[in-house]
C-alpha positions as CSV (number, residue, x, y, z in Angstrom):
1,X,-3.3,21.8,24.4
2,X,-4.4,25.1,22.9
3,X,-8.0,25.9,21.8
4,X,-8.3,26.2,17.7
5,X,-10.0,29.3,17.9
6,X,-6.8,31.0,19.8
7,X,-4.7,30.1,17.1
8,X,-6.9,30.5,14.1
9,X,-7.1,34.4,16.5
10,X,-3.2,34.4,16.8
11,X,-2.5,33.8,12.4
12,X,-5.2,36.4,11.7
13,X,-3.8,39.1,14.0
14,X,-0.4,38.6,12.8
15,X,-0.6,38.1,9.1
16,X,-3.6,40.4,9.2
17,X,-5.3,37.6,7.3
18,X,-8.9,35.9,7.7
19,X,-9.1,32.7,8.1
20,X,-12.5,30.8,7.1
21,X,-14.2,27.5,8.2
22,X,-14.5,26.6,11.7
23,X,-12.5,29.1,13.0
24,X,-14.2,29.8,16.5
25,X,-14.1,26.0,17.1
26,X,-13.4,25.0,21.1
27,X,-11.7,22.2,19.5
28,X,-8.1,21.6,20.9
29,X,-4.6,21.3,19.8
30,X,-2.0,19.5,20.7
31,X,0.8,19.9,18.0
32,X,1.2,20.7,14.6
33,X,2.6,19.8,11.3
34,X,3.1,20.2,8.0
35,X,2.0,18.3,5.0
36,X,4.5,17.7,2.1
37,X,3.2,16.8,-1.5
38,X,2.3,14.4,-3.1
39,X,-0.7,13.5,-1.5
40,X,-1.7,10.2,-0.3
41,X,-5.0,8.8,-0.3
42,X,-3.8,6.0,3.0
43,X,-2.6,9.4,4.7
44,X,-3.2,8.8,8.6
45,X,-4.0,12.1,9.9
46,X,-4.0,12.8,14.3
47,X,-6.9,14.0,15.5
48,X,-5.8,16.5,17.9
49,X,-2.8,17.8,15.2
50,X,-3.0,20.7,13.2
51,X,-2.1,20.0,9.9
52,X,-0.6,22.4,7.1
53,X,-0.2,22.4,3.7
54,X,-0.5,24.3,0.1
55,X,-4.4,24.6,-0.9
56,X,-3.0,23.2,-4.8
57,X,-1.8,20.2,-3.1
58,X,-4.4,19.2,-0.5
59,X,-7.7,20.2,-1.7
60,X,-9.2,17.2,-2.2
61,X,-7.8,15.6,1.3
62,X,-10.7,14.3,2.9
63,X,-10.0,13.5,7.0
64,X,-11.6,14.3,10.3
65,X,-8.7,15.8,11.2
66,X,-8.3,19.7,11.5
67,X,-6.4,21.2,8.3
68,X,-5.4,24.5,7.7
69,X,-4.8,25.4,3.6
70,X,-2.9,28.4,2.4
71,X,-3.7,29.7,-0.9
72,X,-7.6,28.9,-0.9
73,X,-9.5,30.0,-4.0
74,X,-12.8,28.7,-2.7
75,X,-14.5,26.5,0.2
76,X,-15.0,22.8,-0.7
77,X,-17.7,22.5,2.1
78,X,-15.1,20.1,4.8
79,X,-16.2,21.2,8.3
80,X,-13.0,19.7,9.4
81,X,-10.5,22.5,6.7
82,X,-9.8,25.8,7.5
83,X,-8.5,28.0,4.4
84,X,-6.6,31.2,4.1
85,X,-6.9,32.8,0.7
86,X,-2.7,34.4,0.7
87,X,-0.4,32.3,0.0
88,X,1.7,33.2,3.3
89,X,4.5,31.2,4.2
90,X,4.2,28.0,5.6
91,X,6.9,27.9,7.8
92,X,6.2,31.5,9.3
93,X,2.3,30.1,10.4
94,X,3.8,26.9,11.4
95,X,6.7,28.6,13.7
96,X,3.1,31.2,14.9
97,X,1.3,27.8,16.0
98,X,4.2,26.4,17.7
99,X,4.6,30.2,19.9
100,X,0.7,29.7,20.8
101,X,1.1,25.7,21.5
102,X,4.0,26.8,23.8
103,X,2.5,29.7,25.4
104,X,-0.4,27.1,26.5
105,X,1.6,24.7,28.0
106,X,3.3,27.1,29.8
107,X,0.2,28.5,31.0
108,X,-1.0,24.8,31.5
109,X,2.0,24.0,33.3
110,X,1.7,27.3,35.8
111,X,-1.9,26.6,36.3
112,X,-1.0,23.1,37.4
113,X,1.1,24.7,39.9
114,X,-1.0,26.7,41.1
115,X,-3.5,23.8,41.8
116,X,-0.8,22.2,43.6
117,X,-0.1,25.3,46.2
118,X,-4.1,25.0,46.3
119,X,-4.3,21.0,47.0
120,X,-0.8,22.1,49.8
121,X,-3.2,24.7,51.8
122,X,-0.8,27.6,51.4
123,X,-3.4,29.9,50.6
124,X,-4.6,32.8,48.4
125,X,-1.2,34.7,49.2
126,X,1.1,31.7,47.8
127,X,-1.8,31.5,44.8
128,X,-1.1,34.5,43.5
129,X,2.5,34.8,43.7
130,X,2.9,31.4,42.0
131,X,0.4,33.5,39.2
132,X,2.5,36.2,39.1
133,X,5.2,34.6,38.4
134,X,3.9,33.5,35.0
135,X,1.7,36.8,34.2
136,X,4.7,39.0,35.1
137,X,2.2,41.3,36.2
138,X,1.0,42.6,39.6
139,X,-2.7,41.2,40.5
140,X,-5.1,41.5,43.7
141,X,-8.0,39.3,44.7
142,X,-10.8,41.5,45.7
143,X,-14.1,40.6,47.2
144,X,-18.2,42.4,46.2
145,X,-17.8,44.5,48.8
146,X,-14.4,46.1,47.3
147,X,-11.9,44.9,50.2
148,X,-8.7,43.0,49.4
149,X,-8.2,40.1,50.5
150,X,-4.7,39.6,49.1
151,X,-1.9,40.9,46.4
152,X,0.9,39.9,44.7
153,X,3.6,41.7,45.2
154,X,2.0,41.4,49.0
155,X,3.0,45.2,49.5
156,X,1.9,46.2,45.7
157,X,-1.0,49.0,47.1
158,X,-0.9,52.4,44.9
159,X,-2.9,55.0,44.7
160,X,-5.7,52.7,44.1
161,X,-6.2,51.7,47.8
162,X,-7.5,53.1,50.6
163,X,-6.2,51.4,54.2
164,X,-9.0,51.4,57.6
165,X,-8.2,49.0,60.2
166,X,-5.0,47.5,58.7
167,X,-7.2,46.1,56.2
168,X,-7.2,47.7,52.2
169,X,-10.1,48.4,50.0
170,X,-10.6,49.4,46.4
171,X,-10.6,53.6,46.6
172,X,-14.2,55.1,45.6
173,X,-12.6,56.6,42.3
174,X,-11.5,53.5,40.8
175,X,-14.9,52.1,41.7
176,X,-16.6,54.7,39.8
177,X,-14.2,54.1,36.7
178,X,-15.2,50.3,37.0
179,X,-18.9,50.7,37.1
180,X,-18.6,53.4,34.1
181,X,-16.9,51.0,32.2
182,X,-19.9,48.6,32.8
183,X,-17.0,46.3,34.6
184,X,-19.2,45.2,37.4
185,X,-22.0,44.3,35.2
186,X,-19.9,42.5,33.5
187,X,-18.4,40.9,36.6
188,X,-21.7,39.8,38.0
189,X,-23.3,38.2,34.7
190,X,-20.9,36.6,33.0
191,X,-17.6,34.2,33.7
192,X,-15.6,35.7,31.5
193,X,-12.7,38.3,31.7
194,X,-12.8,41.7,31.1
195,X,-9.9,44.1,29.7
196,X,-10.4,48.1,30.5
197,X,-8.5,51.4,30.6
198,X,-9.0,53.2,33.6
199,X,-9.4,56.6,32.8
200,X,-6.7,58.1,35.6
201,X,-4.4,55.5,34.6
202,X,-4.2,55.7,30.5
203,X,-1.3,54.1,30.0
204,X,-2.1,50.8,32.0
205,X,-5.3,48.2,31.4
206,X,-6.8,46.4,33.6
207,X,-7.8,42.6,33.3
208,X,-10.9,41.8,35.3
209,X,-12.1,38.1,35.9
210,X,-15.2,36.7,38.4
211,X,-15.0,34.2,40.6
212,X,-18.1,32.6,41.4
213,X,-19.5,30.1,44.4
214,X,-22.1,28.0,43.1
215,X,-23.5,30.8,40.2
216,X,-23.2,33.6,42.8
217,X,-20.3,36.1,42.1
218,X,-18.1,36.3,45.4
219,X,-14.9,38.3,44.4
220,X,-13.0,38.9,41.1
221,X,-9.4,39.0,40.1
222,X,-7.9,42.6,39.2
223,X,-5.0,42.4,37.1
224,X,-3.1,45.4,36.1
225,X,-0.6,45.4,33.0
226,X,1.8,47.9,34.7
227,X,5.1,45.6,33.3
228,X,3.8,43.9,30.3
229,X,0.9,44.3,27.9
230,X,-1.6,41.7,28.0
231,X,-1.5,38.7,25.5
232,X,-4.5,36.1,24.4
233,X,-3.2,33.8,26.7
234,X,-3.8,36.0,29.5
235,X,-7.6,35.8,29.6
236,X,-7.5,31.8,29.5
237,X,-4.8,31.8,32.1
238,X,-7.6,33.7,34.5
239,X,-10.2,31.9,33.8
240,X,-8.9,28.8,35.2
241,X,-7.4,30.9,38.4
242,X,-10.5,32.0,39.1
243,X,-12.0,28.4,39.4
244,X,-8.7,27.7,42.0
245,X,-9.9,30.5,44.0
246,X,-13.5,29.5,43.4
247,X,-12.6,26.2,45.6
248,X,-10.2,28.0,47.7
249,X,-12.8,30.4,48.9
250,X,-15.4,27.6,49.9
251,X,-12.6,26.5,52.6
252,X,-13.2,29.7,54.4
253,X,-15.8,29.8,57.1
254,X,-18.1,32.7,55.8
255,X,-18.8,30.8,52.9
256,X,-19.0,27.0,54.1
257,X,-19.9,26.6,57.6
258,X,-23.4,27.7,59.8
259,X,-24.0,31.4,60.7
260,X,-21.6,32.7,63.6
261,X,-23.7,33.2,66.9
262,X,-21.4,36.5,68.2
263,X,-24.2,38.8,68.1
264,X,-27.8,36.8,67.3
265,X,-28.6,36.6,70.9
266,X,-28.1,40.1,71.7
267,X,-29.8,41.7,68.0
268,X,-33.0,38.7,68.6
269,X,-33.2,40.1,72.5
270,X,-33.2,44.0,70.8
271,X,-35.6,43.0,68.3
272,X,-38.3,40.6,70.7
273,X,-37.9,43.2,73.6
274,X,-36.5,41.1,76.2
275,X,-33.9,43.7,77.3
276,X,-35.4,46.0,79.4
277,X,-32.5,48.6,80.7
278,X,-30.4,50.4,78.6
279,X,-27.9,50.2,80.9
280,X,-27.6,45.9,80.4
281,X,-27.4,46.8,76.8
282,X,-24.8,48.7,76.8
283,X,-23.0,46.3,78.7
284,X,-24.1,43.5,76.4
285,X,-22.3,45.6,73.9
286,X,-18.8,46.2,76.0
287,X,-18.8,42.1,76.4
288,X,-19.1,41.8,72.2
289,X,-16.5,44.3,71.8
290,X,-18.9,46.5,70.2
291,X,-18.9,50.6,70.3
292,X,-22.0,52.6,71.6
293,X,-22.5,55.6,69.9
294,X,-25.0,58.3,70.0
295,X,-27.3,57.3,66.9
296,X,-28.5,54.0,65.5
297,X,-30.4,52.8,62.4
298,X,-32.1,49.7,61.6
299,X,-31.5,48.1,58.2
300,X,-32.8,44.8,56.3
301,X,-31.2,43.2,53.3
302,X,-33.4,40.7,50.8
303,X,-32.1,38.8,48.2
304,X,-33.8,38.4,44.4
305,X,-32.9,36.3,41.4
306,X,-30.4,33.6,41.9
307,X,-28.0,34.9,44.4
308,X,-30.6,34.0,47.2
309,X,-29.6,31.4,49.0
310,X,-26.7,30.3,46.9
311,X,-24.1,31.5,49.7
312,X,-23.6,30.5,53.1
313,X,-25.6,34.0,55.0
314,X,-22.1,34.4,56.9
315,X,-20.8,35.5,53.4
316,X,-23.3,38.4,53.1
317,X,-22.9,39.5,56.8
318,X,-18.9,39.4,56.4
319,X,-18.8,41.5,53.8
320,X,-21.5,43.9,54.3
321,X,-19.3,44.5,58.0
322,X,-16.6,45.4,55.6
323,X,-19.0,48.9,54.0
324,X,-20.7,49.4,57.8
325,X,-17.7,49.7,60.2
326,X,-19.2,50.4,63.4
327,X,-22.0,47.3,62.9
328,X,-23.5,44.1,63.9
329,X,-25.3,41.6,61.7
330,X,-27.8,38.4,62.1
331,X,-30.0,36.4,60.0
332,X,-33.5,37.2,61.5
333,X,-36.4,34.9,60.5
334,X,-35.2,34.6,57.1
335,X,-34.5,37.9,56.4
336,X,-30.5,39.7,57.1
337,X,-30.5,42.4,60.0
338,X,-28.4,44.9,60.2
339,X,-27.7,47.5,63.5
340,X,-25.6,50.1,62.8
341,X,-24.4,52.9,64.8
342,X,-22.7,56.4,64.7
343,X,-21.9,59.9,66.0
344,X,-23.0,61.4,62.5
345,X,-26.9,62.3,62.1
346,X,-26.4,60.9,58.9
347,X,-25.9,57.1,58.8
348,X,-23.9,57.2,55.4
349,X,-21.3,59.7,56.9
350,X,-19.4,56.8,58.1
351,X,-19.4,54.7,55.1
352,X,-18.9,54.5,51.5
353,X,-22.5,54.7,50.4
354,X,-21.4,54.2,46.6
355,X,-19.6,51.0,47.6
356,X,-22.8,49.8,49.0
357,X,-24.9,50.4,45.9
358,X,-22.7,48.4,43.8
359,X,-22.9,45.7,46.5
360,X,-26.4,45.9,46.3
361,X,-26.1,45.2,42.4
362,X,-23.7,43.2,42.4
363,X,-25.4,41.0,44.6
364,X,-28.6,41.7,43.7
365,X,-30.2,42.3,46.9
366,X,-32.5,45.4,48.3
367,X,-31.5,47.6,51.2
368,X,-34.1,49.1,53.6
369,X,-33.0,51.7,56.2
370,X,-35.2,53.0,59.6
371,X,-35.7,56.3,60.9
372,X,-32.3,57.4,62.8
373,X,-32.5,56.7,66.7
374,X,-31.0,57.2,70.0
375,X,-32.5,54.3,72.5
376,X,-31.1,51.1,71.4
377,X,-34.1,49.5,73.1
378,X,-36.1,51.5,70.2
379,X,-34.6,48.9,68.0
380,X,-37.6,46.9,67.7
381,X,-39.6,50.0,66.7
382,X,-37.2,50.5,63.6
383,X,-36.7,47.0,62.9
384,X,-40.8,47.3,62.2
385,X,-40.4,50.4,59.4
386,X,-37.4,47.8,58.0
387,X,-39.7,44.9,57.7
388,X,-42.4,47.1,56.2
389,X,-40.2,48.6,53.2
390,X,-39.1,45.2,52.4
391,X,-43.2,43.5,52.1
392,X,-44.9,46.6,50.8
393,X,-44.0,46.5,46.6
394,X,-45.7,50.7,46.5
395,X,-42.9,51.7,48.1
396,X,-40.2,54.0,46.3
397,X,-36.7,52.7,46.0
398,X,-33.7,54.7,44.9
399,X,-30.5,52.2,43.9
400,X,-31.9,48.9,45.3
401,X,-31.9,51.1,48.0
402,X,-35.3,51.8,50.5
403,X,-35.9,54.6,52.7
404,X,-38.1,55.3,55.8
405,X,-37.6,58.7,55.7
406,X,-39.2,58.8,52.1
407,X,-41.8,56.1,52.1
408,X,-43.3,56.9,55.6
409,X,-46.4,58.0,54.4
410,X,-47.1,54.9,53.1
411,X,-46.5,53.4,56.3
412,X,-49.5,55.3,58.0
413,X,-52.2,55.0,55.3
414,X,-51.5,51.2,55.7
415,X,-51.8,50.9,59.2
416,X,-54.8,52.9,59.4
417,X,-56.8,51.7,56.2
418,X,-59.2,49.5,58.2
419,X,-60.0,52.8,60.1
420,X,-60.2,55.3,57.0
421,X,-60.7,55.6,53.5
422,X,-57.5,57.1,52.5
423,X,-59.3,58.5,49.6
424,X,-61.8,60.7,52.0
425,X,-58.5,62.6,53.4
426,X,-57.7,63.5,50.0
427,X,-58.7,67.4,50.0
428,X,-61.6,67.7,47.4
429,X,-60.0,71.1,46.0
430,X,-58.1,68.1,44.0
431,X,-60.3,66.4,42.9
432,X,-62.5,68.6,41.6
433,X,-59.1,69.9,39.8
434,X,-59.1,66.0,38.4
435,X,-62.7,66.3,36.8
436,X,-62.1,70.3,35.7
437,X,-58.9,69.1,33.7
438,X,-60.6,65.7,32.4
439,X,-63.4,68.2,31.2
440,X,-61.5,70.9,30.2
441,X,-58.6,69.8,28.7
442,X,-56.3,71.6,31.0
443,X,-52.6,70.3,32.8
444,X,-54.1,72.2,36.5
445,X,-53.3,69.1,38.6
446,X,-50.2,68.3,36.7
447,X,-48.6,71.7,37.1
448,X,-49.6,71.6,40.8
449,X,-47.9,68.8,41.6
450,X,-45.3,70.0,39.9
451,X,-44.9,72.9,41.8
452,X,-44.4,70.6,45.1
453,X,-42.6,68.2,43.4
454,X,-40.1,71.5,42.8
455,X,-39.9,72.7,46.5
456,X,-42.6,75.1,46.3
457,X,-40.3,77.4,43.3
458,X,-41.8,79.5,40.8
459,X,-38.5,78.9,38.6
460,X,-37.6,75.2,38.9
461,X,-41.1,74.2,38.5
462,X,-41.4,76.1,34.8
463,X,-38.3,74.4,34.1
464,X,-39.2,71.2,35.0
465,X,-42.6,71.7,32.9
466,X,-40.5,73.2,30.1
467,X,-43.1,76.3,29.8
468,X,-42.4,80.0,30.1
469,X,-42.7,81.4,34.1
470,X,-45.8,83.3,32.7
471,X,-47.5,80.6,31.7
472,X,-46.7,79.1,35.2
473,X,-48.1,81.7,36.9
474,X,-51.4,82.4,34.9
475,X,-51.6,78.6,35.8
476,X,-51.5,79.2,39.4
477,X,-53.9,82.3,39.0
478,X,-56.5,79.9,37.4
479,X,-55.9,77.2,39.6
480,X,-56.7,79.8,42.6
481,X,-60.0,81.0,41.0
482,X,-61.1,77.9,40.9
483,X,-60.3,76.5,44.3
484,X,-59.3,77.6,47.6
485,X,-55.6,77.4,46.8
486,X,-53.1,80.0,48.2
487,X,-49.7,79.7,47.5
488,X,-48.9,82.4,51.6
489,X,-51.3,80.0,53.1
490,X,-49.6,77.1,55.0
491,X,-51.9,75.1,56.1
492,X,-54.0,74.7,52.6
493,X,-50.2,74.3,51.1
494,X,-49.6,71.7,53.4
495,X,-53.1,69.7,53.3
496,X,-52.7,69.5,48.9
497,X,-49.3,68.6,49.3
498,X,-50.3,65.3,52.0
499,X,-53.2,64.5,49.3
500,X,-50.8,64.4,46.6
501,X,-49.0,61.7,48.5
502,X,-52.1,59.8,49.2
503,X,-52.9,60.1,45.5
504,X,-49.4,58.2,44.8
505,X,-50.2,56.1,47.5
506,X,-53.3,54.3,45.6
């Protein structure tokens, strides 16, 4: 059967006509025909046929069934008419129905194929070849975190695809094209597919659909139109794949059994300090088949809105092992833990750190990252600055993405508030400042900050205020008369700066 609205979509785009009534009806179609004067009252009209016939002969037909008039001069007000107001040839939109009625059942028929290689267990690679057979077109089944998990041709991989470990993953370029283009948006919130032009490839488009576990989006389909252009039928025809692979992906273990136990023993021994010689952890590591490098970092992962919970956690900890290479992942009291390790200072050196944002928002889950480190038995140290990003709402996140390294601060005036009032640490050259520009009507406070804010430069910091570097300085001139400020003098530089951070931090 084919859905009203397709063909009503197929007439108008090829007699360049509109067609009014129910067009955008989800009714469907089984077969049409055409109606031949006179008209009879006892006509017995098919519910699921679309009929045709000359508006002069038909208009006062009266059915429930779905009627299509050519030469309209006016609506009569039946839900159940469609009217066109040319006089096009009947035979020409019947032989246009009949090409869309056929091009569903063919898709029908391949779709019902498919399900059958899915009901046989031959997996995702027999899936999609049994697709590409009928969308003549190569297409790849990707998961959130950008890795392939299969293509049809098998050995179709351009210059789209990057190859670690034997195993492929989308390239960082066409990533950025795909969030530019508001794909992965897209992807994540609704069901349906998406069609785009790539910008490095502007002679081919790219059909985008979701697939989705239980309202949680676990992969997508990535069709390219490299032999053929893409028709209507197209966008149905992967829309119902993607439900095959829906219940195709819940066979595998990451998304339907109980977390894996390879590393929770070890990571829950780091993290309650029962391992006591670095030495015993290192062989720990050797037995999981786990590197030791020089550095490590801690990091936590929490989920909001509705993709909490909706997978099995194995999901989330295979395919954030796919962006962190050298790692080793565990639920921990609720709450995903992540160790990772490297011989680069900087932990994103050995990863693709814009893969992981769109993770992150494709997901919709929050990232917090430790302090680097160098004793693995430090881990429960780090795991504590992890767990403290995640709870405390005042700290500052870049990307769904929290850092220790910039939310520190807000670590100590916690920890020691039932010892000190943060505000009495607050250098009082500020707030007096606070009550000069309150009475004065002066930006004193505002244009000091500014100036920190703006590593400490004369230039940047009148750029960022958008006033002329004069005005800057007979500021700072001011602001010196009427404190103790001195721009050569590090230690009053470095006590207004910490009390600019506690004034954030209430």
């Amino acid at each position: 059967m084919a859905c009203l609205k397709n063909i009503a979509q197929k007439i108008q785009d090829k007699f360049q006509v509109n067609i009014h009534g129910s067009v955008f009806s989800e009714r469907r179609i089984e077969s049409v025909h055409y109606l031949l004067p006179p008209y009879d009252d006892q006509l017995q009209l098919d519910p699921d046929t679309l009929y045709i016939g000359n508006y002069e002969d038909f208009h006062t037909l009266n059915s429930d069934s779905c009627v299509l008039l050519l030469g309209c001069c006016m609506d009569n007000g039946n839900a159940n008419q469609l009217y066109v107001n040319q006089a096009l040839d009947p035979f020409a939109v019947l032989n246009c129905i009949q090409q869309e009625l056929y091009d569903c059942r063919k898709a029908d028929l391949k779709r019902d194929e498919v399900f059958q290689v899915l009901q046989a267990g031959y997996g995702y690679q027999s899936m999609l070849d049994t697709a590409r057979s009928y969308l003549k077109n190569p297409i790849t089944l990707c998961t959130t975190s950008f890795s392939i998990l299969a293509s049809s041709p098998e050995d179709y991989f351009d210059d789209k695809f990057d190859v670690y470990n034997n195993k492929f993953y989308l390239k960082s370029k066409f990533i950025r094209n795909m969030k530019e283009k508001e794909v992965l948006q897209h992807l994540f919130t609704s069901f349906s597919p998406i069609i785009v032009d790539i910008d490095d490839s502007p002679e081919i488009s790219y059909l985008f659909c979701s697939i989705h576990i239980r309202r949680a989006a676990v992969g997508y389909l990535c069709i390219s139109s490299l032999y053929r252009p893409f028709e209507a039928a197209d966008s149905a025809f992967a829309m119902n794949l993607s439900k095959l692979f829906s219940l195709e992906m819940q066979k595998a273990e990451c998304y339907a059994e109980k977390t894996g136990l390879r590393y929770e023993c070890f990571l829950t021994d780091l993290i309650e300090q029962n391992l006591h010689s670095e030495n015993i952890a290192a062989r720990h590591l050797a037995q999981l088949g786990e590197p030791f490098y020089q550095y490590f970092w801690v990091l936590g992962f929490t989920f909001h809105g509705f993709s909490n919970l909706q997978l099995n956690p194995n999901y989330y900890i295979d395919q954030l092992s796919g962006i962190f290479k050298r790692s080793m992942a565990f639920f921990y009291k609720g709450t995903l833990i992540l160790l990772h390790t490297s011989n680069y200072k900087d932990p994103y050196q050995s990863i693709d750190k814009h893969k992981l944002s769109l993770f992150l928002q494709l997901n919709q889950i929050n990232a917090a990252i430790s302090f680097r480190f160098e004793q693995i038995l430090d881990t429960w140290r780090y795991y504590n600055q992890v767990m403290f990003l995640l709870k405390n709402e005042k700290c500052i996140m870049k990307e769904r993405c929290l850092t220790y390294e910039e939310n520190f601060l807000n670590h100590l005036l916690q920890a020691s508030q039932d010892e000190i009032n943060a505000e009495t640490i607050i250098h009082p050259d500020l707030l007096f400042l606070q009550n000069y520009d309150r009475e004065n009507n002066t930006e004193y406070m505002k244009t000091l900050k500014a100036y920190f804010l703006n590593n400490r430069n004369a230039l940047n910091t009148s750029n960022y205020l958008h006033i002329h570097k004069s005005t800057f300085f007979y500021r700072i001139g001011k602001i010196g008369d009427l404190t103790e400020f001195d721009p050569s003098n590090a230690q009053i530089l470095f006590s207004y700066e910490f009390s600019f951070r506690i004034l954030d931090h209430l």
